[in-house]
TORLO-167368 format. One line per field, with one value per residue (C-alpha): residue number from 1; chain; x negated, y, z. Coordinates in Angstrom, 3 decimals. Layout:
N
resi NUM / ...
chain A / ...
xx X / ...
yy Y / ...
zz Z / ...
END
This chain:
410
resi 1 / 2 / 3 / 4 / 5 / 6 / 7 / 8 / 9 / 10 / 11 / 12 / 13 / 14 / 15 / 16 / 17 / 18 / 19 / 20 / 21 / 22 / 23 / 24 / 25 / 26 / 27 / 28 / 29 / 30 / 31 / 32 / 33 / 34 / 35 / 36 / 37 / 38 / 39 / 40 / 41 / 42 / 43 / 44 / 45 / 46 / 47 / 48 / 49 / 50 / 51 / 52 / 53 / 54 / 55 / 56 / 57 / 58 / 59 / 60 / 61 / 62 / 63 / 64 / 65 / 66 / 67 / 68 / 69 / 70 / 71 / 72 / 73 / 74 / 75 / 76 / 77 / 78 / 79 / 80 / 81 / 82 / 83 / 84 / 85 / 86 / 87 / 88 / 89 / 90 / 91 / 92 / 93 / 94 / 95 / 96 / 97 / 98 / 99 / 100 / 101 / 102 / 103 / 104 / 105 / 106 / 107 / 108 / 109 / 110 / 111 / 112 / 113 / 114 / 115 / 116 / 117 / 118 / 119 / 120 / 121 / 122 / 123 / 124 / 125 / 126 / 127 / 128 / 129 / 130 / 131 / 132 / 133 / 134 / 135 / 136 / 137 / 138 / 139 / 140 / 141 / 142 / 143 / 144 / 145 / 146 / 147 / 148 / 149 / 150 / 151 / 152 / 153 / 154 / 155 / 156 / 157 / 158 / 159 / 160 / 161 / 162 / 163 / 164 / 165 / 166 / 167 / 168 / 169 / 170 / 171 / 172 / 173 / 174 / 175 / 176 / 177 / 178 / 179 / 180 / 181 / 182 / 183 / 184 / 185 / 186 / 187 / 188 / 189 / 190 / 191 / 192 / 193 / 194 / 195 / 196 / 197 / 198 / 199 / 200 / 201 / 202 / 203 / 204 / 205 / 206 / 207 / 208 / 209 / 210 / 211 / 212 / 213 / 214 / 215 / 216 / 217 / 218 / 219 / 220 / 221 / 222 / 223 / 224 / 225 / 226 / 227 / 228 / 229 / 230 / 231 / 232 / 233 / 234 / 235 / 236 / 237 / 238 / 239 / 240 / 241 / 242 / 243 / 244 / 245 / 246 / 247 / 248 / 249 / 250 / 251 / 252 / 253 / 254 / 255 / 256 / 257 / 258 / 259 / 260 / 261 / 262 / 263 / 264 / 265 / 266 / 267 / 268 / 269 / 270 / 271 / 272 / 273 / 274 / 275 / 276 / 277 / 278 / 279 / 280 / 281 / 282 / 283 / 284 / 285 / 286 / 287 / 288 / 289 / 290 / 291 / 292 / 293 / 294 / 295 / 296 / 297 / 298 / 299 / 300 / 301 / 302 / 303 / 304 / 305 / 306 / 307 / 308 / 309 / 310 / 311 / 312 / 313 / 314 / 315 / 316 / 317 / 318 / 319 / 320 / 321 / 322 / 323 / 324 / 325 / 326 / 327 / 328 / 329 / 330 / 331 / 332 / 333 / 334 / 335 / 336 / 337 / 338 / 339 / 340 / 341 / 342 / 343 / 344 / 345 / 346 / 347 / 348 / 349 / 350 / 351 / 352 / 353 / 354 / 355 / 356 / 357 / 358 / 359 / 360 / 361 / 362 / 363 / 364 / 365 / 366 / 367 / 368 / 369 / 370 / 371 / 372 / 373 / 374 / 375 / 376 / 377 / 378 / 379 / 380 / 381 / 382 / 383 / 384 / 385 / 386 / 387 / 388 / 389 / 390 / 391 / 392 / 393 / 394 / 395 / 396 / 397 / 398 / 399 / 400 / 401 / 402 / 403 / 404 / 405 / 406 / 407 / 408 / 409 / 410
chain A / A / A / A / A / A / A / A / A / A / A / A / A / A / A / A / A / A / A / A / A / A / A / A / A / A / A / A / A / A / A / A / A / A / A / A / A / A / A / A / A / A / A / A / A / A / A / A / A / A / A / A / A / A / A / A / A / A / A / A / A / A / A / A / A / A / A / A / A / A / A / A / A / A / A / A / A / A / A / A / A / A / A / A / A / A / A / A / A / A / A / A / A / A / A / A / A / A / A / A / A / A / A / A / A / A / A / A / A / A / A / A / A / A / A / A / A / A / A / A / A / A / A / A / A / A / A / A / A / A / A / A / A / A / A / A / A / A / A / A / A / A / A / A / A / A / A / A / A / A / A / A / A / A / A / A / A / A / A / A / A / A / A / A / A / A / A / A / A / A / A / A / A / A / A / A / A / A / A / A / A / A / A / A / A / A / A / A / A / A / A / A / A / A / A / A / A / A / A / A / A / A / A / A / A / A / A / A / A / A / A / A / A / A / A / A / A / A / A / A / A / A / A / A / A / A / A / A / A / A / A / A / A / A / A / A / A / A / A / A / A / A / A / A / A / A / A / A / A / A / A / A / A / A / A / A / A / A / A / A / A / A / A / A / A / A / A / A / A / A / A / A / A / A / A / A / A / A / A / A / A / A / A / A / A / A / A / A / A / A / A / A / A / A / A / A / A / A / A / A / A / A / A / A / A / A / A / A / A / A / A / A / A / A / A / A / A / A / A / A / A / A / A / A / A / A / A / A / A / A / A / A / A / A / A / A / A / A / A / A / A / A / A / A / A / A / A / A / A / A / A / A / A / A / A / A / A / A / A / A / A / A / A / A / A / A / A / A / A / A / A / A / A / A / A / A / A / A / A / A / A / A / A / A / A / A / A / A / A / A / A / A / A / A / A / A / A / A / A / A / A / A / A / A / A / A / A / A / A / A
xx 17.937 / 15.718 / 17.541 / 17.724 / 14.224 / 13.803 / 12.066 / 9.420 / 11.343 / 13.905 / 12.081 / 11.373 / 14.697 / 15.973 / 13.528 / 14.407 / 18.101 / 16.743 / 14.743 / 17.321 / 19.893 / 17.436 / 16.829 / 13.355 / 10.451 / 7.277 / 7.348 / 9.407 / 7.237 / 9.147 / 12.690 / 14.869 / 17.175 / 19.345 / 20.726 / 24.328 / 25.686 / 23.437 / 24.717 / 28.227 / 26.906 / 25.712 / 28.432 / 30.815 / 28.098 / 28.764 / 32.507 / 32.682 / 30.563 / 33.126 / 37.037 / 38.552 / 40.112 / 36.553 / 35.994 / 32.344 / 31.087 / 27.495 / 25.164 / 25.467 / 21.669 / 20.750 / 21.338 / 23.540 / 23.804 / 27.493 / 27.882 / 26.413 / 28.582 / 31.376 / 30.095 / 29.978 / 33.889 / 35.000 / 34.540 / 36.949 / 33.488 / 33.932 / 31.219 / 29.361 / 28.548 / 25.794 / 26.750 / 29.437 / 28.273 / 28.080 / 31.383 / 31.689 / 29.679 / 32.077 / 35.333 / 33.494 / 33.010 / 36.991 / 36.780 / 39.920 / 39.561 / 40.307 / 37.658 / 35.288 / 33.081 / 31.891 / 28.881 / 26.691 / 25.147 / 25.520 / 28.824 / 30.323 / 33.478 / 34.966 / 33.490 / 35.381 / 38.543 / 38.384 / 37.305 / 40.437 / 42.724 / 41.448 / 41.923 / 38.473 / 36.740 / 35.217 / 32.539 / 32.255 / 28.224 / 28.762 / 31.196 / 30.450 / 31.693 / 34.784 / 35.590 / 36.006 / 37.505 / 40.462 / 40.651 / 41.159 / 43.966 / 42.405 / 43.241 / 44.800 / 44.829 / 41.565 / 40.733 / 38.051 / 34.952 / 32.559 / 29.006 / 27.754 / 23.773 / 23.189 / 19.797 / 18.223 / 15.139 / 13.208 / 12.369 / 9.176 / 9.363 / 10.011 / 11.021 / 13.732 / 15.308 / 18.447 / 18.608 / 16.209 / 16.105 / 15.255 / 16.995 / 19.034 / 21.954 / 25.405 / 26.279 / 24.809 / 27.184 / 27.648 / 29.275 / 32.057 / 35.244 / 35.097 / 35.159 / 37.508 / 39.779 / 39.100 / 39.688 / 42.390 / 42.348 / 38.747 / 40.413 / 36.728 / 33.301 / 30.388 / 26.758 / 23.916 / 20.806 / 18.031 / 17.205 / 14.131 / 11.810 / 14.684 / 15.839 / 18.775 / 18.148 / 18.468 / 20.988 / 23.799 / 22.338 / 23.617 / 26.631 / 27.987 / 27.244 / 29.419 / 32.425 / 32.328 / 33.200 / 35.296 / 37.371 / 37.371 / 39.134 / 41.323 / 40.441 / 41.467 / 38.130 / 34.317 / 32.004 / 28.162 / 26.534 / 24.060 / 20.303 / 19.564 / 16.101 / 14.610 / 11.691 / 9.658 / 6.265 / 5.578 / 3.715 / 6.907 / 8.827 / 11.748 / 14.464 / 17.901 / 20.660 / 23.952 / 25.273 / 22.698 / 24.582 / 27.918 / 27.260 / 25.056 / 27.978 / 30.730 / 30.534 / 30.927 / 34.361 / 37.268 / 35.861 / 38.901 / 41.123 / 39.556 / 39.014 / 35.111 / 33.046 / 29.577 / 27.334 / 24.975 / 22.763 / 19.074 / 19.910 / 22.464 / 20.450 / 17.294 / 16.659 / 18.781 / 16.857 / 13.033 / 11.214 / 9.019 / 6.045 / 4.006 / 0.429 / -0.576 / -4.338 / -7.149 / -10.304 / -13.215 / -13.122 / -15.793 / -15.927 / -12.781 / -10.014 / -7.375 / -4.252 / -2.533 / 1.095 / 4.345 / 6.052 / 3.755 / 4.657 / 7.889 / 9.717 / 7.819 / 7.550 / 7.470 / 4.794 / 2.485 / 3.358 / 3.908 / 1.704 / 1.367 / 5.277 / 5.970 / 5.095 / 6.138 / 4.885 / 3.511 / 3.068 / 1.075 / 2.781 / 1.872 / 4.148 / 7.115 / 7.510 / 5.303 / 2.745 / -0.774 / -3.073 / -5.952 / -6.685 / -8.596 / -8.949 / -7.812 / -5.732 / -2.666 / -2.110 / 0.900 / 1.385 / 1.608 / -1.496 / -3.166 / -5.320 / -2.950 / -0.761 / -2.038 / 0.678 / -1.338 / -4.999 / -7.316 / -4.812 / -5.488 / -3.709 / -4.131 / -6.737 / -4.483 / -4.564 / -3.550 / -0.048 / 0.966 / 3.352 / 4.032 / 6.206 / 7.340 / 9.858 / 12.535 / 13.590 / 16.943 / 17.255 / 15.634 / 13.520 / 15.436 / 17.910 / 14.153 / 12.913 / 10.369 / 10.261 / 6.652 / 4.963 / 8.379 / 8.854 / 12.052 / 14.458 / 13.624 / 16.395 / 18.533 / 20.375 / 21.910 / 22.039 / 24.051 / 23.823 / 25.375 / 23.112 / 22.327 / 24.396 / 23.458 / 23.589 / 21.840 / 20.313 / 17.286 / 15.855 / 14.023 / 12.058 / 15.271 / 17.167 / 14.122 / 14.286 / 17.821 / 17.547 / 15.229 / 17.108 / 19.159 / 21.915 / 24.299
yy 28.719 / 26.026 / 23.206 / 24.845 / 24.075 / 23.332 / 26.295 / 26.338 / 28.841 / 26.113 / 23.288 / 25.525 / 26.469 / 22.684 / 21.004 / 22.564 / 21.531 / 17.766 / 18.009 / 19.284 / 16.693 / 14.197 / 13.566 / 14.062 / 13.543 / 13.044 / 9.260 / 9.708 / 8.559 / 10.146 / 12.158 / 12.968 / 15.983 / 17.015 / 20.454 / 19.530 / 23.023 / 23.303 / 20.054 / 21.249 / 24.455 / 22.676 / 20.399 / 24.142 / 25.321 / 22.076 / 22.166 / 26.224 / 24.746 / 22.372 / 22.813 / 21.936 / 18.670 / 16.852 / 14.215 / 14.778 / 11.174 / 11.441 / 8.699 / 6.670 / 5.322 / 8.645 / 8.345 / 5.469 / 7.277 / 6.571 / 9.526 / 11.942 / 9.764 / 11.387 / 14.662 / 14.843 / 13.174 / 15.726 / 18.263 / 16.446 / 14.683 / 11.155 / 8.883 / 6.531 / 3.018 / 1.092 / -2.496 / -4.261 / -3.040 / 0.031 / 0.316 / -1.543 / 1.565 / 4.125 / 2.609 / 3.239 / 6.862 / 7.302 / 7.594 / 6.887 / 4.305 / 6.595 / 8.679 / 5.405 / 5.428 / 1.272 / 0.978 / -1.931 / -3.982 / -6.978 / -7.353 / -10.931 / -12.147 / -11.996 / -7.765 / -7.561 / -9.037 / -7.146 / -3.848 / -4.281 / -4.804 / -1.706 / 0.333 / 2.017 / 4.613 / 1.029 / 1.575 / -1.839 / -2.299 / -4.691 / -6.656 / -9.767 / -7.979 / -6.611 / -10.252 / -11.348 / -8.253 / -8.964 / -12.995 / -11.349 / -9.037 / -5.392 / -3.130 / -3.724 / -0.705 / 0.579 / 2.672 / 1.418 / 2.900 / 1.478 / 2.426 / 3.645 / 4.618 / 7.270 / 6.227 / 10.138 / 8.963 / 9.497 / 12.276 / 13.078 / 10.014 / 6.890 / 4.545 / 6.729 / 7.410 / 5.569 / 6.946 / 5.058 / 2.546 / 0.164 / 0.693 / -2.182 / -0.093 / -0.381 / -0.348 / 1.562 / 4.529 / 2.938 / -0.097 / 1.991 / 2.423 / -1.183 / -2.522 / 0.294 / -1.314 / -4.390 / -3.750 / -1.301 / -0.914 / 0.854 / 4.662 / 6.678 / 6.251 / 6.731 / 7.836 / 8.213 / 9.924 / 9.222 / 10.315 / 13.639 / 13.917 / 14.916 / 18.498 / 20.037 / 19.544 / 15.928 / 16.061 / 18.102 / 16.481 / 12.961 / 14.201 / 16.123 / 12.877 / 10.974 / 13.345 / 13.738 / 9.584 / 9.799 / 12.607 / 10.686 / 7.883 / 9.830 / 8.928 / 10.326 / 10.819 / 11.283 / 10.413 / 12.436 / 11.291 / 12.793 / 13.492 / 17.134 / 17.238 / 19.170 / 21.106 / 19.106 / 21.136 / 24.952 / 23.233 / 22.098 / 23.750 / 25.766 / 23.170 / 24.336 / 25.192 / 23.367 / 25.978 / 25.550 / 22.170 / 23.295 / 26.139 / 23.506 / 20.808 / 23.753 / 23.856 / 19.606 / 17.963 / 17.973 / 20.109 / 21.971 / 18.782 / 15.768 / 14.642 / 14.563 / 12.846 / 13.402 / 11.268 / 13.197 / 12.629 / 14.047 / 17.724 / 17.212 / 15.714 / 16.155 / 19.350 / 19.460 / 16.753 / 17.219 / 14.820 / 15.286 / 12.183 / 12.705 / 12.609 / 9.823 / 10.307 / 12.393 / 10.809 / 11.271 / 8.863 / 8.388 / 12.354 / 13.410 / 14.665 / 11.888 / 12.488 / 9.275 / 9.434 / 7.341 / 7.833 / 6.515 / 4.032 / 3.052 / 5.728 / 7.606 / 4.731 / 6.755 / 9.546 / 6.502 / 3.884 / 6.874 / 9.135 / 11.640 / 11.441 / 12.110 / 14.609 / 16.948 / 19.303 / 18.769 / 21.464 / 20.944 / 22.314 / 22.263 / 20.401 / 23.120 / 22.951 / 26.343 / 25.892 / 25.690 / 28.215 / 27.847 / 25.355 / 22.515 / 19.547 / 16.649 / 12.958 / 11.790 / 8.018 / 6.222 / 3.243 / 0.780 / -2.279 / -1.512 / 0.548 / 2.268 / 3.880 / 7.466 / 9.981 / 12.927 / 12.885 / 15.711 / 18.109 / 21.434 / 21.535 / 23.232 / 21.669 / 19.208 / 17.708 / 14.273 / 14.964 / 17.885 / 17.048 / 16.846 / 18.266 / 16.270 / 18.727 / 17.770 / 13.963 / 14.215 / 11.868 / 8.043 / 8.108 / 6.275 / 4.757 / 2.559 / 1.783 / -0.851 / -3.532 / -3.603 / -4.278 / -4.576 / -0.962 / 0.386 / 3.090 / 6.802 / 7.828 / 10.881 / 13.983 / 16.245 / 20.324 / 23.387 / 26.825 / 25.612 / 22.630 / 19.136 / 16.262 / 12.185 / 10.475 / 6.913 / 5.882 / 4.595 / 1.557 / -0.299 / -3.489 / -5.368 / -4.420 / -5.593 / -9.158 / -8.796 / -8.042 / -11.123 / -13.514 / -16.042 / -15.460 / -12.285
zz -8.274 / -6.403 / -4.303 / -0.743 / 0.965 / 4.395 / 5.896 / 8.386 / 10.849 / 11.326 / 13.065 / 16.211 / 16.494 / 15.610 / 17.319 / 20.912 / 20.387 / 19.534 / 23.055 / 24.882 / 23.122 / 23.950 / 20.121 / 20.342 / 23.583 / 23.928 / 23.421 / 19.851 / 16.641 / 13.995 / 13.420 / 10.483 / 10.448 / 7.868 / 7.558 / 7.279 / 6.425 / 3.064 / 2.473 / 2.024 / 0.298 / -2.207 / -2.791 / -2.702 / -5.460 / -7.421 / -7.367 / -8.715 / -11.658 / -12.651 / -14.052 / -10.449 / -10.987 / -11.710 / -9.241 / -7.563 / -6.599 / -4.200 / -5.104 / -1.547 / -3.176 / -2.316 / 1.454 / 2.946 / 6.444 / 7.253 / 9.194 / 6.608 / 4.092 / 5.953 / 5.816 / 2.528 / 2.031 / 4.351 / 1.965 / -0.890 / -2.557 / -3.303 / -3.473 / -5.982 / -5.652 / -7.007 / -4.889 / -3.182 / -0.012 / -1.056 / -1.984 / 1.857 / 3.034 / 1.264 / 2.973 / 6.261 / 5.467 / 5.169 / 0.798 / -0.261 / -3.268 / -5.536 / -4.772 / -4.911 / -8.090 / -8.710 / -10.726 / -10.971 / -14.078 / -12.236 / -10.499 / -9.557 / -10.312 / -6.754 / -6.752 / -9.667 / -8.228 / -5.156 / -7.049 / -9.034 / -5.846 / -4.384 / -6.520 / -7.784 / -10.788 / -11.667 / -14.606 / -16.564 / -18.217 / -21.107 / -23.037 / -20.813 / -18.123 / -19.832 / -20.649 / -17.090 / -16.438 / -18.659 / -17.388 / -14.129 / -14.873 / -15.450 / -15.040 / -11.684 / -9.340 / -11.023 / -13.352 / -15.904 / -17.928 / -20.429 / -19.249 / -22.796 / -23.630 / -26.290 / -27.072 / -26.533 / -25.609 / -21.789 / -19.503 / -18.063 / -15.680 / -18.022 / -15.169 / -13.636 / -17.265 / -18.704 / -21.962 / -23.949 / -26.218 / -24.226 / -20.825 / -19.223 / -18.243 / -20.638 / -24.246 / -27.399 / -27.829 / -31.535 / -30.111 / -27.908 / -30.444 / -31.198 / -27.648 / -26.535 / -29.146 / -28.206 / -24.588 / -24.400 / -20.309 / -21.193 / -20.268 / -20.239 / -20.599 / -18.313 / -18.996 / -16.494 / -18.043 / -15.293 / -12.069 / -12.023 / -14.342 / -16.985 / -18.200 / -18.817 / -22.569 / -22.367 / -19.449 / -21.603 / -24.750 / -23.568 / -21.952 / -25.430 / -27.529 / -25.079 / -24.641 / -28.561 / -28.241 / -26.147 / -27.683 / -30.853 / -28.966 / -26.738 / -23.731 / -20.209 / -18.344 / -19.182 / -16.264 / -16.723 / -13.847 / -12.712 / -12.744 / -12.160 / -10.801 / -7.857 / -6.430 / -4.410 / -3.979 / -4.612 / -7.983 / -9.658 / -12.134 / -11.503 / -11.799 / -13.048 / -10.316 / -10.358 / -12.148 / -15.047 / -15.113 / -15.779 / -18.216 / -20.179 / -20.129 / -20.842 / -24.155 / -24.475 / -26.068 / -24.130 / -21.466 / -19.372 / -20.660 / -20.057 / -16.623 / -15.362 / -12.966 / -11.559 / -9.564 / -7.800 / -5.274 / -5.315 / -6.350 / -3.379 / -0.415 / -1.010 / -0.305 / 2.780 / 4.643 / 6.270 / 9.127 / 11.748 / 12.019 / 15.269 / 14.543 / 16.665 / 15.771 / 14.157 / 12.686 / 9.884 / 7.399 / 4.850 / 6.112 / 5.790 / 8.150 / 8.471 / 10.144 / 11.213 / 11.162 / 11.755 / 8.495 / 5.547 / 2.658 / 4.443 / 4.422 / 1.075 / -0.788 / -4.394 / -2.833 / -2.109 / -5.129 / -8.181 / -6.263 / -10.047 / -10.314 / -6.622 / -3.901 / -0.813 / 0.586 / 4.395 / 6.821 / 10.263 / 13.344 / 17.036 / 20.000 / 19.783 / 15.599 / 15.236 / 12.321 / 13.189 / 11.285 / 9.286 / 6.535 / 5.320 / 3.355 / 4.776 / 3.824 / 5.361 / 6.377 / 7.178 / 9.805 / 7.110 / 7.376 / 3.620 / 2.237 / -0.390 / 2.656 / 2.106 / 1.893 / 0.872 / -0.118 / -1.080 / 0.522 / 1.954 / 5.238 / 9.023 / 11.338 / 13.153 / 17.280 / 18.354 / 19.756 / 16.629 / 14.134 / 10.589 / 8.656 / 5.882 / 3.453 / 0.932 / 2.435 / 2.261 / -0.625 / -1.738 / 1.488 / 4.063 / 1.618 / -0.013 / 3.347 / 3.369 / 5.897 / 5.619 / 9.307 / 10.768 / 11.925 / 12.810 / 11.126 / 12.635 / 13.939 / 11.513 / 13.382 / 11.615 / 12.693 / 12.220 / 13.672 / 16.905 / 17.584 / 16.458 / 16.110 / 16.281 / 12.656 / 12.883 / 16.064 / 14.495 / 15.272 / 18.511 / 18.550 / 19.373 / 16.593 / 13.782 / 15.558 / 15.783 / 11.585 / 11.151 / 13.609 / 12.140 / 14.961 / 14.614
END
């Protein structure tokens, strides 16, 4: 099963309960939407794959949108952490600490402290860290994990992958017994094996070597993080469903016993999230079709920087969110003031108008949560929809709030 796409017959329906909710007009630049009841279906698919006291933490990297945050705690998720203010940004969202998952290879001494008074899934990433963790009186209200790295190797996409050799995050699996010894408030172990680009192989590969650790030691909890990829374009393959996940990690030590975690956040939001970009202009460069539009490098900062690792697929519609017909080749250009700030290039799309719109699939994840301040333009605003309508989830931003950002007065 793919990650739920974002299908064309949607946007018409969508897109008339933005106008009429005054989420979208003819002055608006660009719009996110997220569809908010695949978002809980796919946290409901996640759940049946696990034994039901496993603790599902959504990477708040993923998306950061408070109000979608709450969505997704609403169901019983908790959420994962990768900074202080994202644990700031969880607390907001109503997640009770001990649904709070703290991970961060770089935590200070007063994050620690405060981690520990609140009472957190706190996931320690080297014996440094467990040393200041002890001067400060771990394990507090917190329960604490030793970020371990099985040294598996990478996925497809070397930079997203945290199993290898040479990644930055944790401790060799080797070294675990002897710090867990050493450190006896250590009551699990945490692994992370990348983010797309890696396959179920390597996934459940990582996560058995760890549980078989951690059952050795007798430990209370395993946390496998996450990593299942997703389909972006009709090109890529077939990625494995949720339940793919489970029945792979089923068969891993202490499964049905040992308490898990997950940290997922792509195979989650992605596919639940699409954007509109109006396309402000239509002009032939160096004899090509260029559509200029308001999302570009900013908001798909991967697509443009990674452009073999990363794509979407883009659909051209007309005014009312209806696709235009026909086809051609053509390039897409963001806002952005440099050259690189192509979207799409060499791609075979409908004839587009000044005043149509782009489609922009498959958003719902690492697009507005890496936004680049690049030229100073502001947030799009994010609304989320169900069968009943549309509802507000960030307000976006105006020209007041980016000097506001960049003032020096708050």
């Amino acid at each position: 099963m793919t990650a739920p796409r974002s299908p064309v017959a949607d946007v018409s329906r969508v897109l008339a309960a933005a106008r009429a909710a005054g989420a979208w007009n003819e002055g608006s630049r660009a719009v996110v939407f997220h569809d908010l009841d695949r978002l809980e279906g796919r946290l409901g698919e996640l759940r049946s794959a696990f034994p039901p006291d496993a603790l599902h933490a959504v990477a708040i990297k993923a998306n950061p949108v408070v109000e979608l945050l709450r969505v997704v705690v609403g169901t019983g998720a908790g959420l994962e952490a990768a900074s202080w203010e994202e644990v700031a940004l969880a607390v907001a969202a109503g997640c009770p600490p001990e649904r709070i998952v703290f991970d961060s290879p770089a935590k200070t001494d007063d994050e620690l402290r405060r981690a520990l008074e609140l009472g957190v899934w706190l996931n320690a990433d080297h014996e440094e860290e467990l040393q200041r963790l002890a001067a400060l009186g771990a394990p507090g209200r917190a329960r604490i994990g030793l970020r371990v790295n099985p040294q598996l190797g990478t996925g497809a996409i070397a930079f997203t992958s945290t199993v290898g050799r040479a990644s930055k995050f944790g401790v060799p699996l080797a070294d675990a017994p002897a710090l867990v010894a050493r450190y006896p408030f250590i009551t699990g172990l945490h692994v992370h094996t990348g983010s797309q680009g890696c396959g179920l192989e390597l996934l459940a590969a990582a996560a058995a070597a760890v549980a078989q650790v951690a059952e050795e030691l007798g430990l209370d909890w395993l946390d496998v993080g996450g990593g299942v990829p997703v389909r972006y374009t009709s090109a890529d393959p077939e990625p494995p469903s949720l339940g793919d996940w489970g029945r792979a990690l089923a068969g891993i030590p202490g499964w049905g016993s040992r308490r898990l975690v997950t940290e997922l956040g792509r195979s989650l939001h992605a596919g639940t999230g699409w954007a509109l970009s109006r396309i402000e202009a239509v002009k032939e460069v160096d004899g090509v079709p260029t559509l200029v539009v308001h999302l570009g490098a900013d908001f798909l900062l991967r697509r443009v920087y990674r452009p073999d690792d990363w794509d979407h697929d883009f659909v051209v519609l007309d005014p009312s969110g209806r696709p235009r017909e026909g086809e051609q080749t053509c390039q897409v250009a963001g806002p952005l003031c440099f050259a690189g700030d192509l979207i799409a290039r060499d791609r075979r799309l409908a004839p587009a108008r000044r005043g149509d719109l782009l489609l922009i699939r498959d958003v719902g994840a690492y697009t507005l949560s890496m936004w680049s301040r690049h030229c100073n333009r502001g947030l799009p605003p994010t609304w989320g929809y169900r069968a009943d309508g549309v509802v507000p989830l960030h307000p976006g931003e105006q020209a007041s709030d980016v000097v506001r950002f960049w003032s020096g007065a708050r």
